[in-house]
C-alpha positions in Angstrom: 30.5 -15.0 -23.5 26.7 -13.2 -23.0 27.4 -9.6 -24.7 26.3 -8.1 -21.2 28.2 -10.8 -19.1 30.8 -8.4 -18.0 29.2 -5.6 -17.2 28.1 -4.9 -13.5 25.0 -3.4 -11.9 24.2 -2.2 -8.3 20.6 -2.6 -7.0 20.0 -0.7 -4.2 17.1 -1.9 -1.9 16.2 -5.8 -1.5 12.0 -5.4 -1.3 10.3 -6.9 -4.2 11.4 -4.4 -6.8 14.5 -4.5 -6.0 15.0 -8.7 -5.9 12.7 -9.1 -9.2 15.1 -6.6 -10.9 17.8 -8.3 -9.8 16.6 -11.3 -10.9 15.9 -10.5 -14.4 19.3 -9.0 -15.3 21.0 -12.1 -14.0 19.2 -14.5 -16.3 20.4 -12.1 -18.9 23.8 -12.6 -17.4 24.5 -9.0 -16.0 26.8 -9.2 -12.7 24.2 -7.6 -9.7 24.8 -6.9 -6.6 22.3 -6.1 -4.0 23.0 -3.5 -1.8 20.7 -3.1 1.8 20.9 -1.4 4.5 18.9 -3.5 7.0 21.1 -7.0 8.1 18.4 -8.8 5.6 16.2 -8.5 2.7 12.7 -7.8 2.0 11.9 -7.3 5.9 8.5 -5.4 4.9 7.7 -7.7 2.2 7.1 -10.5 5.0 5.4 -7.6 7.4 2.7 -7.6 4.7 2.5 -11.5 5.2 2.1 -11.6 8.5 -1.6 -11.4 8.0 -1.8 -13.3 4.7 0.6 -12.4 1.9 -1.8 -10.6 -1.1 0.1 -11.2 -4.0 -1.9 -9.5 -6.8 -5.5 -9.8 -7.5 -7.9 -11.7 -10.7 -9.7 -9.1 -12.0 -9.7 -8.0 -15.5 -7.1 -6.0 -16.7 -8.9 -2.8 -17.2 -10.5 -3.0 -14.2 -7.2 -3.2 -12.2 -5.7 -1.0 -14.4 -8.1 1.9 -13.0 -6.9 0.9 -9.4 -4.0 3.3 -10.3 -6.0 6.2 -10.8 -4.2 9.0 -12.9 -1.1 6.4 -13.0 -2.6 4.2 -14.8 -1.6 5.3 -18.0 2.3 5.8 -17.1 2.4 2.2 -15.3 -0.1 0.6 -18.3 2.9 -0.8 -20.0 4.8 -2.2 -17.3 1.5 -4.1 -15.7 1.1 -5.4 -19.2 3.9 -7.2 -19.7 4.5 -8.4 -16.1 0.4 -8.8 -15.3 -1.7 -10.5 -12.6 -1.3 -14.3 -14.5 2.6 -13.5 -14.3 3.1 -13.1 -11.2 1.4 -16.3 -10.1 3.6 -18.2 -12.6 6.5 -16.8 -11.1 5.8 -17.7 -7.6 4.6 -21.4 -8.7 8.0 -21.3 -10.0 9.3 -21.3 -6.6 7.3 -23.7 -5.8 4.3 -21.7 -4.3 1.5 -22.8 -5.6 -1.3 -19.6 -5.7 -5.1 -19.4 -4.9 -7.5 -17.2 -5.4 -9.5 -16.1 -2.7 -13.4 -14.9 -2.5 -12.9 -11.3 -3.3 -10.9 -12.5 -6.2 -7.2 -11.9 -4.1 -4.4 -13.8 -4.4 -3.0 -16.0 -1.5 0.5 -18.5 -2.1 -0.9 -21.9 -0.4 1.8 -21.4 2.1 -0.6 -17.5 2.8 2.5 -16.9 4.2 5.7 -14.7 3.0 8.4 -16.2 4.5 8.5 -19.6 2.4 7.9 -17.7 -0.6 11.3 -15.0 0.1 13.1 -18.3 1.2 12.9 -19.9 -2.0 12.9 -16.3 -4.2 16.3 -16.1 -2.3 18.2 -19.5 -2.7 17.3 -19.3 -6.7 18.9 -15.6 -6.7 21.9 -16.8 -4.7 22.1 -19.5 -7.2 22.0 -17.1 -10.3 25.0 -15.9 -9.1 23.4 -12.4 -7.3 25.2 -11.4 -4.3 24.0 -9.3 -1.6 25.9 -7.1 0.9 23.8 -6.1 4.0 24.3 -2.9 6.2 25.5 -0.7 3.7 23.1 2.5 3.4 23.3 4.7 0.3 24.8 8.0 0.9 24.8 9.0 -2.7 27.5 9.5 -5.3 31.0 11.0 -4.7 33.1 13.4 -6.5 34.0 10.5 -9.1 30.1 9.6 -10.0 31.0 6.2 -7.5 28.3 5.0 -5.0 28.8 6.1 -2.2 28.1 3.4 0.8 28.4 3.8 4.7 29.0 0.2 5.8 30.1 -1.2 9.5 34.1 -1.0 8.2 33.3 2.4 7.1 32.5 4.5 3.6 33.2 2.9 0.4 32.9 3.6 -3.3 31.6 1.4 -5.8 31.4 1.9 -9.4 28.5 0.1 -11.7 27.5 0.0 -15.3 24.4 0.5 -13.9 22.3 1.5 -11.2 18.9 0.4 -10.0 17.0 2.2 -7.3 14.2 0.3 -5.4 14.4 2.7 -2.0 10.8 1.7 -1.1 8.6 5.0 0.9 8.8 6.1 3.8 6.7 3.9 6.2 7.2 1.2 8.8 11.1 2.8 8.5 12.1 0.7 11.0 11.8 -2.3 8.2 14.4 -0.2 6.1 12.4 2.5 4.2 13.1 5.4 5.8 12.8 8.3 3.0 16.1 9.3 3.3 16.8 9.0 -0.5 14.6 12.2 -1.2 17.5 14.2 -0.4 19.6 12.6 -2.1 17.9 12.5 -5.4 16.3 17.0 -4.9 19.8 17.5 -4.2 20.7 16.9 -7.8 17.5 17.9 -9.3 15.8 14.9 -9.7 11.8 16.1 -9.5 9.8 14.7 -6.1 6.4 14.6 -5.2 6.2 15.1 -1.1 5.9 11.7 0.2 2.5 11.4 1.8 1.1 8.5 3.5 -1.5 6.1 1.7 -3.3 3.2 2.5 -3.3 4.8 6.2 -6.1 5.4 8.7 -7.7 9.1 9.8 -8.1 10.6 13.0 -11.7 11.1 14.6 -11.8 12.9 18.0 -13.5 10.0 19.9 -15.2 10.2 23.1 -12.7 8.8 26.0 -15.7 6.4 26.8 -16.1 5.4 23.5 -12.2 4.7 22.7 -11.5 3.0 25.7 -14.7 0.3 25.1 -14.3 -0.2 21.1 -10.7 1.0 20.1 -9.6 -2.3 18.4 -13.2 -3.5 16.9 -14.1 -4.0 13.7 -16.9 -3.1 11.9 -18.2 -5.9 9.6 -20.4 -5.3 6.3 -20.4 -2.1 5.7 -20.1 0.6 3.4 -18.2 3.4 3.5 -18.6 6.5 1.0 -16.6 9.7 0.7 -18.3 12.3 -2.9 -19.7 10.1 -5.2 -17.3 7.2 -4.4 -18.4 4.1 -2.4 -17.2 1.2 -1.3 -18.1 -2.2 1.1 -15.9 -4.2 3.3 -14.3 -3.6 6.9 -13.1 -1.0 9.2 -11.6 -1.5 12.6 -12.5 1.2 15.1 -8.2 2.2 16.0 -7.6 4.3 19.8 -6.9 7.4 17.3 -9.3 7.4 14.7 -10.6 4.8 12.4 -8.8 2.9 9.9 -9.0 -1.1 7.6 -9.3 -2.0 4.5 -12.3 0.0 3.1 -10.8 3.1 4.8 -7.4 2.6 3.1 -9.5 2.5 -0.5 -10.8 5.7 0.1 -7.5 6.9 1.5 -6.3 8.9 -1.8 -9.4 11.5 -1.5 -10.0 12.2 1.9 -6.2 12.4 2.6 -6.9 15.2 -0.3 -9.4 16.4 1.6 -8.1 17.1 4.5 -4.9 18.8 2.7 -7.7 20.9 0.9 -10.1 21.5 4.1 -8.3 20.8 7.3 -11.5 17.8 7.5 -12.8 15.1 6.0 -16.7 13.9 6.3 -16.8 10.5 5.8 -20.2 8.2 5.7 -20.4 5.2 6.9 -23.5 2.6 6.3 -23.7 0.3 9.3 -26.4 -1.5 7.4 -26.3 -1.7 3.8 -28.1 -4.2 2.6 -31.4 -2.5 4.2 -32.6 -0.1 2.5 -34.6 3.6 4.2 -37.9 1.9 4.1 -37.1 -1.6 5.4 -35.2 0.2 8.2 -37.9 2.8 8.9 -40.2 0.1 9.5 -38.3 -1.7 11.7 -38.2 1.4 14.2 -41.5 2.1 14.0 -42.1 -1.2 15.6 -42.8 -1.1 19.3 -39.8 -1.2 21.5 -41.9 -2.4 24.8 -39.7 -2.2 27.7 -36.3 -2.6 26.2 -33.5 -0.2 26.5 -33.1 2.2 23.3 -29.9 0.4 22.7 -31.3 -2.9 23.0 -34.6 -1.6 20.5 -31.8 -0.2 17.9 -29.4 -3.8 18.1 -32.5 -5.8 17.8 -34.9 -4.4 15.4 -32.1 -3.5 12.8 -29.3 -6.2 13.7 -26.7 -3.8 14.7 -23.7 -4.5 16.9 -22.7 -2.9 20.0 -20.2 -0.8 18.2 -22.5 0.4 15.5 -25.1 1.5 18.5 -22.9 3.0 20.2 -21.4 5.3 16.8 -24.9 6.2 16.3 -24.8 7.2 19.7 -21.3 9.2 20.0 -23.0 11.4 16.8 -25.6 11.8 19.1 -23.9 13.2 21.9 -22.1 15.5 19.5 -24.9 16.8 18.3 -26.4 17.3 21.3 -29.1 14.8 20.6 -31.2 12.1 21.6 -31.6 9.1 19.7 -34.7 8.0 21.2 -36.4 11.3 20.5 -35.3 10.7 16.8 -38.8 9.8 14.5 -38.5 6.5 12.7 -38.1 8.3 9.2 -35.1 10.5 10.6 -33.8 7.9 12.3 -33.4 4.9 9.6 -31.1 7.5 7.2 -28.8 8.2 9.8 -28.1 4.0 10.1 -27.0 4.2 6.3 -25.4 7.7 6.2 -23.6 8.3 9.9 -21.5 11.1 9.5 -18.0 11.3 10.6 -15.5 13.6 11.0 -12.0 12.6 10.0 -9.8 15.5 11.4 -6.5 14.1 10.9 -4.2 11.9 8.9 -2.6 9.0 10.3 1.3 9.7 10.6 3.0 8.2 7.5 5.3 5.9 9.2 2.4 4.0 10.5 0.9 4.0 6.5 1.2 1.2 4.4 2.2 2.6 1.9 3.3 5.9 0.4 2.4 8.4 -2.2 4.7 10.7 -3.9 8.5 9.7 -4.5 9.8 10.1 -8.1 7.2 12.1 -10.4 7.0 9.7 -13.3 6.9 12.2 -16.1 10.6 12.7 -14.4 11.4 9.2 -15.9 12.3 8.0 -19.5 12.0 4.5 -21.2 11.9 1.4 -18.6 12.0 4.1 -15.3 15.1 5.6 -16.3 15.8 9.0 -14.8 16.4 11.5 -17.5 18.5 13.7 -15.1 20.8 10.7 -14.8 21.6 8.4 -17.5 22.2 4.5 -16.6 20.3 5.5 -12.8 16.6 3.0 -13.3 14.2 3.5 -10.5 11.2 1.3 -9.3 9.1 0.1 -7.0 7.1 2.1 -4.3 9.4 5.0 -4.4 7.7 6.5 -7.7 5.2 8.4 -7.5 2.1 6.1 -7.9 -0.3 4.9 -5.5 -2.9 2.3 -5.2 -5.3 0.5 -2.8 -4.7 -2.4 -0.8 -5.6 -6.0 -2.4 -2.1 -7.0 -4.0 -2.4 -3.8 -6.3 0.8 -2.7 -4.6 2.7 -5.8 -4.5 1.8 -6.2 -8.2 3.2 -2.8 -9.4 6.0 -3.6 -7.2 7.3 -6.3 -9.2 5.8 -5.2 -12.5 8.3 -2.1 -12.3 11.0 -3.8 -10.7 10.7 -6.1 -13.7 10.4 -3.1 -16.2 13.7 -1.8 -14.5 15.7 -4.6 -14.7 14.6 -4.7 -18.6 15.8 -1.3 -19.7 18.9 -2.1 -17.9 19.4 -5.1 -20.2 18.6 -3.3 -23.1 21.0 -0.1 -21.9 24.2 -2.4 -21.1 23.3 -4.7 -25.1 23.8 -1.8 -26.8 
């Protein structure tokens, strides 16, 4: 009989954290138990594959590495041995063949998450993992037992072990609802406040102007916020602004705004043209055309981008068309906005804050409670979208489920 074969271990959360967790202690013969308080698992896992499910991404290590920021150096070990090339093998395992996609992401064939959780889910069942839905953690009772509120009421369970993987606190309707935070201050367990990340910002748009474009993206362009800068898309939201190149600058003007009450962020509608090409163009003669019509032609702008150029306008209390050529072409590549609010955080997607990881030992175990292994989005780590997320996800669950097997061989 396995050494750890009869010891017993409660996960608690069934995202990816959680079920890779789970998975690795059973092949190392542990007894797990999966404990969820929505009626199924990983219900935001296949949210995030609704669109295409971004696995992880094929850069180099050190350049992903520096996608965590001032984490990077706490999660270092844990992407290391569970990297990138990892993750892919695991989910050809399943049979889900990966590919990698232009901006070096990562896509199963399927693109999809559900065939992908199907599979994960069959080969847990068949390790012998079993799951018990609708029970939400309430904590531990007077006899150090989990504490569960289930639809036949409270019970008490005692484990070997214990492995948190809570997920944030947005999209709580998919089961991440923060509520573990007061669990875990309660007994002085050390908690950055949960902030949202990856979210979009507020910008007080004109009603004209958010009635015609709220829902349009803005294509090719670059986005800066101090000396940070980065290219992609942005989709014009009926509160603000928000996308994929908003969500990588998310960490420092949500920072900002904290700091300042505002956030300026520039946007380059045309980045690929530089001040003199684009000065040259407007000093062209416009004829009989409408400004609008000039502006969209000469420098290939969309409707939308016109009409930003022209909501800074009205703001300012100018008039484009009064604007010299050298003025003018500057503004294209370096259109002010003001971000004046946050996105709420249940509308993020993802969160910052959670369990400050110098609050964590060896493998994610809490120092404040011996045997209690935490992972997943509920540290204290963020990173930008582009299967950075996902990838940490798993790489802690897996880190998790490791120090667990080496706490119960001992």
């Amino acid at each position: 009989m396995n050494a750890t074969s009869a010891k017993n271990v409660a996960v608690i959360g069934a995202g990816p954290a959680g079920l890779i967790a789970a998975e690795e202690m059973a092949k190392a013969g542990l007894r797990v138990t999966v404990y969820e308080r929505m009626p199924s698992a990983g219900r935001k896992f296949l949210l995030a594959g609704r669109g295409g499910l971004n696995l992880t991404h094929s850069e180099p290590f050190e350049d992903f590495l520096r996608r965590y920021g001032g984490r990077a150096e706490v999660l270092h070990a844990a992407l290391e041995s569970f990297p990138s090339a990892t993750l892919r093998a695991w989910s050809e395992s399943l049979g889900q063949k990966t590919f990698e996609g232009s901006s070096g992401r990562i896509f199963p064939e399927a693109f999809k998450a559900s065939p992908l959780l199907r599979a994960w889910l069959r080969r847990l069942d068949e390790m012998g993992v079993a799951f018990q839905f609708r029970h939400r953690w309430l904590g531990w009772n007077e006899a150090a037992a989990l504490s569960f509120d289930t639809p036949k009421g409270k019970i008490a369970v005692k484990a070997d072990a214990v492995v948190l993987a809570l997920g944030g606190a947005s999209w709580p309707r998919l089961g991440s609802d923060g509520a573990w935070t007061d669990i875990l201050s309660e007994i002085g367990v050390d908690l950055a406040p949960l902030q949202p990340a990856n979210s979009g910002f507020e910008i007080e748009w004109s009603p004209l102007f958010r009635e015609r474009f709220a829902g349009t993206p803005l294509k090719r362009i670059a986005l800066s916020s101090g000396d940070t800068s980065v290219r992609g898309e942005a989709t014009i939201a009926d509160y603000g602004i928000e996308g994929g190149a908003i969500y990588a600058l998310s960490s420092r003007l949500r920072e900002e705004i904290v700091t300042n009450g505002s956030a300026t962020l520039f946007i380059s509608l045309r980045p690929d043209l530089d001040r003199e090409a684009l000065t040259a163009r407007f000093a062209s003669p416009r004829g009989k055309q409408s400004f609008s019509n000039f502006l969209r032609k000469a420098a290939n702008l969309s409707p939308v981008a016109v009409a930003l150029l022209q909501e800074w306008a009205a703001k300012e209390g100018r008039r484009l068309s009064d604007m010299p050529p050298g003025e003018l072409a500057p503004l294209v590549n370096a259109l002010p906005l003001t971000l004046s609010g946050i996105a709420p955080l249940e509308t993020a997607i993802s969160t910052a804050g959670g369990i400050r990881l110098e609050d964590l030992g060896e493998n994610f175990m809490l120092r404040k409670l011996p045997g209690v292994f935490a992972a997943g989005e509920m540290l204290d780590w963020e990173a930008p979208t582009g299967g950075y997320l996902l990838q940490a996800c798993f790489a802690t669950g897996v880190a998790a489920g490791r120090g667990v097997i080496r706490l119960l061989s001992r």
